[in-house]
C-alpha positions as CSV (number, residue, x, y, z in Angstrom):
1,X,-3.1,20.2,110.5
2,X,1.1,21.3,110.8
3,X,1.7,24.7,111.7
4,X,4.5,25.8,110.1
5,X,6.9,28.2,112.3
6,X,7.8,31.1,110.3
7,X,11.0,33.1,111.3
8,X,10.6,36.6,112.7
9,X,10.5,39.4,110.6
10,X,14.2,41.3,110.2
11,X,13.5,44.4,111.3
12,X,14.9,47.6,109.0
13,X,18.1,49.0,109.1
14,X,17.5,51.9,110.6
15,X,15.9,50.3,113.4
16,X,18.5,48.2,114.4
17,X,21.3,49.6,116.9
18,X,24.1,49.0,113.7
19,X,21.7,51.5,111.7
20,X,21.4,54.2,114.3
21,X,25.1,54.2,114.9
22,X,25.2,54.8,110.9
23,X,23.2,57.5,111.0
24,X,24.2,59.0,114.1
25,X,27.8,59.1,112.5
26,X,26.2,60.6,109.4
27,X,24.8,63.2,110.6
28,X,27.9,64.0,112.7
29,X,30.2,63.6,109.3
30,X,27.6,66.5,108.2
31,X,27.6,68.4,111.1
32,X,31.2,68.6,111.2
33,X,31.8,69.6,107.5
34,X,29.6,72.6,108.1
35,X,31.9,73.5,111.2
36,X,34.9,73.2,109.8
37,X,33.6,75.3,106.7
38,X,32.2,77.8,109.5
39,X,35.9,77.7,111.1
40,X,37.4,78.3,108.0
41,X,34.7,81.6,107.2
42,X,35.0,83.1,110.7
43,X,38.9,83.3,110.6
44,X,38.0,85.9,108.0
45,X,37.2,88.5,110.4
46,X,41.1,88.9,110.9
47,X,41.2,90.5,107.6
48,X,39.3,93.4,108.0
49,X,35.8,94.6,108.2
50,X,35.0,94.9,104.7
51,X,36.4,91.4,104.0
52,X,34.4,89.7,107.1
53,X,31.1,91.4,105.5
54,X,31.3,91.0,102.2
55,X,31.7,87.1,103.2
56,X,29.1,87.5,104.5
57,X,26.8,88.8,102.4
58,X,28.3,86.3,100.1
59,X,26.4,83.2,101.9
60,X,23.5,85.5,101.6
61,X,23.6,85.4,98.1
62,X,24.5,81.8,97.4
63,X,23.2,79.8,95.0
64,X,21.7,83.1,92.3
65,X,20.3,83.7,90.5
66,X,19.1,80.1,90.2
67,X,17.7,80.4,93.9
68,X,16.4,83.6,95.2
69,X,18.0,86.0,97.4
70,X,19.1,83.9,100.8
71,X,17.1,80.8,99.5
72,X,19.6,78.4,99.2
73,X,21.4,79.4,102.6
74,X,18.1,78.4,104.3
75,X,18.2,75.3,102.4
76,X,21.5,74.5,104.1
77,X,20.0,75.5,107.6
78,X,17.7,73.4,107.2
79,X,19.9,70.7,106.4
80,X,21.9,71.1,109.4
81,X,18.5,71.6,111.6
82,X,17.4,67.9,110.6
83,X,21.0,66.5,110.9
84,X,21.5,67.9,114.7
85,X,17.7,66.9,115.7
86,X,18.8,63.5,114.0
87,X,21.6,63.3,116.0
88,X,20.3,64.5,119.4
89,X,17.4,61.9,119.2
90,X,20.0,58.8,118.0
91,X,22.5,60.0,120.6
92,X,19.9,59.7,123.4
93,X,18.0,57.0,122.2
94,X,21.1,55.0,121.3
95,X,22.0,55.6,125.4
96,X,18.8,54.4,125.9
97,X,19.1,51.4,124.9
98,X,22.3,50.7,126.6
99,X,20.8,51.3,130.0
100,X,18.0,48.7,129.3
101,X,20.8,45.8,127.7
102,X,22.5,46.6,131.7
103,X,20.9,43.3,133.2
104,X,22.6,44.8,136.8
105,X,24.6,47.2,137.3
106,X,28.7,47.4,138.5
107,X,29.5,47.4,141.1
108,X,33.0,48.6,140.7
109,X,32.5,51.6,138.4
110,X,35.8,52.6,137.1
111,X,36.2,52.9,132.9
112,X,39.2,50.9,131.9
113,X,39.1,51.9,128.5
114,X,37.1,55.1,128.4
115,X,39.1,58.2,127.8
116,X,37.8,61.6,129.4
117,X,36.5,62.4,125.5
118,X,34.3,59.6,126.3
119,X,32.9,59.7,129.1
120,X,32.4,63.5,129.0
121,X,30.5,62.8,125.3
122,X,26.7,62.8,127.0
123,X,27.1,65.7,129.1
124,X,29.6,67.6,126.2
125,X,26.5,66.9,124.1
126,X,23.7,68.4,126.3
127,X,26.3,71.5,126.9
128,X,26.8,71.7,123.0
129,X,23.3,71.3,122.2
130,X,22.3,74.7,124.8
131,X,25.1,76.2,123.2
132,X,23.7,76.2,119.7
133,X,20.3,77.8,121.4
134,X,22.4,80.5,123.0
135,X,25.0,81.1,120.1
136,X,21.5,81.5,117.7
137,X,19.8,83.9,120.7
138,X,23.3,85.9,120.7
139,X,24.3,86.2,116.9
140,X,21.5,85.2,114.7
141,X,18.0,86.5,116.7
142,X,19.5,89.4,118.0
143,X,17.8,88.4,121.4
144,X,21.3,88.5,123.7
145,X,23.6,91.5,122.9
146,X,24.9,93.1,126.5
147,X,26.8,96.0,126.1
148,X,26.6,96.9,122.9
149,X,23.8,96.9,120.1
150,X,22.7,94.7,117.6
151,X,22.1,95.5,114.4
152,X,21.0,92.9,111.7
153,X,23.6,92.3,108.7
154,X,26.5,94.3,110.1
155,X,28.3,90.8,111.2
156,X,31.6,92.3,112.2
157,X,30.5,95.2,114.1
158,X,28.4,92.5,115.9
159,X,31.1,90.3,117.0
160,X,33.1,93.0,117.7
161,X,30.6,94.3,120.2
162,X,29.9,90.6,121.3
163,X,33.2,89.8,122.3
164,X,34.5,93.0,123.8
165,X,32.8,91.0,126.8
166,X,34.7,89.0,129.1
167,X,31.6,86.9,130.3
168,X,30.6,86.3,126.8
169,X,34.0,85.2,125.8
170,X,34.2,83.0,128.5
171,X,31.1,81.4,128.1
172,X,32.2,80.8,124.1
173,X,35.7,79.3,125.0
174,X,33.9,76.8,127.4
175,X,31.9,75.4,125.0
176,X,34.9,75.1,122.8
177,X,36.4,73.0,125.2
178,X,33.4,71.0,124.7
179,X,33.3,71.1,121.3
180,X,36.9,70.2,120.9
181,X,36.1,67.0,122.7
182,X,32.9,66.2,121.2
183,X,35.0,66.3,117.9
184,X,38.0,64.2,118.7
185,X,36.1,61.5,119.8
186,X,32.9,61.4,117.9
187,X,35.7,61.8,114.7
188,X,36.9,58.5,116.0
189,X,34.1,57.0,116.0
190,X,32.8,57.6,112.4
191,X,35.8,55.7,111.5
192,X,34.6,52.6,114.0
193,X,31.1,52.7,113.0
194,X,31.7,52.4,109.6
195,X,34.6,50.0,110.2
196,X,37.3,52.3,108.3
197,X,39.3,51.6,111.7
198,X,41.3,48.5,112.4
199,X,44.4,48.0,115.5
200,X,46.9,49.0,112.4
201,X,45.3,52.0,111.7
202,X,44.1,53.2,115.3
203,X,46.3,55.2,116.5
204,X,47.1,57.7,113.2
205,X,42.8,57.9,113.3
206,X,43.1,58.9,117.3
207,X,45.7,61.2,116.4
208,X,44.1,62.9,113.3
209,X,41.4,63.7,115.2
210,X,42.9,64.8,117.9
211,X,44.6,67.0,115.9
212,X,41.5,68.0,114.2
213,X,40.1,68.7,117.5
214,X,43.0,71.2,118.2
215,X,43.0,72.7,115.4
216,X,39.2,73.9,115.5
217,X,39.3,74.4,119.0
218,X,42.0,76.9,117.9
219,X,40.4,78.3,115.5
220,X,37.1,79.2,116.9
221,X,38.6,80.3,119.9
222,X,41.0,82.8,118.2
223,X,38.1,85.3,117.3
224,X,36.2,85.8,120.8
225,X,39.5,85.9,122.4
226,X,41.6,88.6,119.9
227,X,38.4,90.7,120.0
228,X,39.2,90.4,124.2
229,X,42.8,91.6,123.8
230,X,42.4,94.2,121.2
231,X,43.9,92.5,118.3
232,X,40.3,92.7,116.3
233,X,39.0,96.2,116.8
């Protein structure tokens, strides 16, 4: 009797190294858009008090009265809470799998063509990724507040008393830094992975990110650091 060799089954999409990159790049498109939008909601605060509150209480109230009071805001939490454990998990399995396609190792070690965005990316990550645990323990929970107290819903009188220290600030415009270059490069490589990126076209994306980069790095670091100087009171 002939056996008859059957090919091997294609795996799925999402199991291949293509499809993680897709939705690692997915959830970083998502991650992003929030982050700008947060930019963007934070720079509010140099209006006044009443403005930076009322905003506020605004995303509190989102989506009535179709969805109850806060409902849809913890919809979009919750979104953003599968789309950072997504990308955590793809980041670190994708490096994974890199180690194990090394058949040996360099011997010579330097990075021709990684930039310092690049190479910083894992590390950048792991920083960003305590960040978000500290930044929810400091504004959110109400766990962290030295020097001054927290009180739930009173957003600007919060920051205020966040930022009037130095340690705190510094600790904010570090992660920032890291932000900034998480962004510039992981911006970049949306483009590649979905293969929007071509030699033409590679170095106005590298720029636009970088720019992008700036700019957020800018913005987010404008608020801890006029609170510092007295320019938010």
């Amino acid at each position: 009797m002939t056996t008859i060799a059957t090919a091997p089954a294609t795996p799925p999409l999402y199991r291949t190294s293509i499809g993680k990159k897709m939705l690692m790049a997915a959830s970083g498109l998502v991650i992003l858009l929030w982050l700008i939008g947060h930019m963007l909601g934070n720079l509010k605060v140099w209006l006044n008090q009443r403005e930076f509150d009322s905003y506020a209480e605004f995303l509190r109230r989102l989506g009535e009265p179709i969805f109850p009071h806060t409902v849809f805001l913890w919809l979009i939490r919750v979104v953003l809470t599968v789309a950072f454990v997504v990308h955590v998990y793809l980041a670190v399995d994708l490096s994974r799998r890199n180690r194990r396609a090394r058949q040996t190792r360099y011997v010579r070690t330097a990075r021709v063509q990684a930039d310092m965005p690049a190479v910083t990316m894992r590390w950048g990550g792991l920083a960003l990724a305590l960040f978000v645990i500290f930044h929810l323990a400091n504004f959110t929970w109400g766990w962290i507040h030295p020097g001054y107290r927290f009180v739930r819903g009173s957003v600007y009188a919060n920051v205020v008393g966040n930022f009037d220290q130095w340690w705190l600030v510094a600790i904010y415009v570090a992660a920032m830094v890291a932000l900034a270059l998480h962004i510039y490069h992981g911006t970049w490589s949306i483009f590649q992975t979905f293969g929007a990126n071509s030699r033409r076209w590679d170095r106005l994306i590298r720029r636009s990110a970088g720019a992008l980069a700036i700019v957020m790095f800018v913005g987010f670091v404008s608020v801890p650091v006029g609170v510092l100087v007295g320019a938010i009171q």
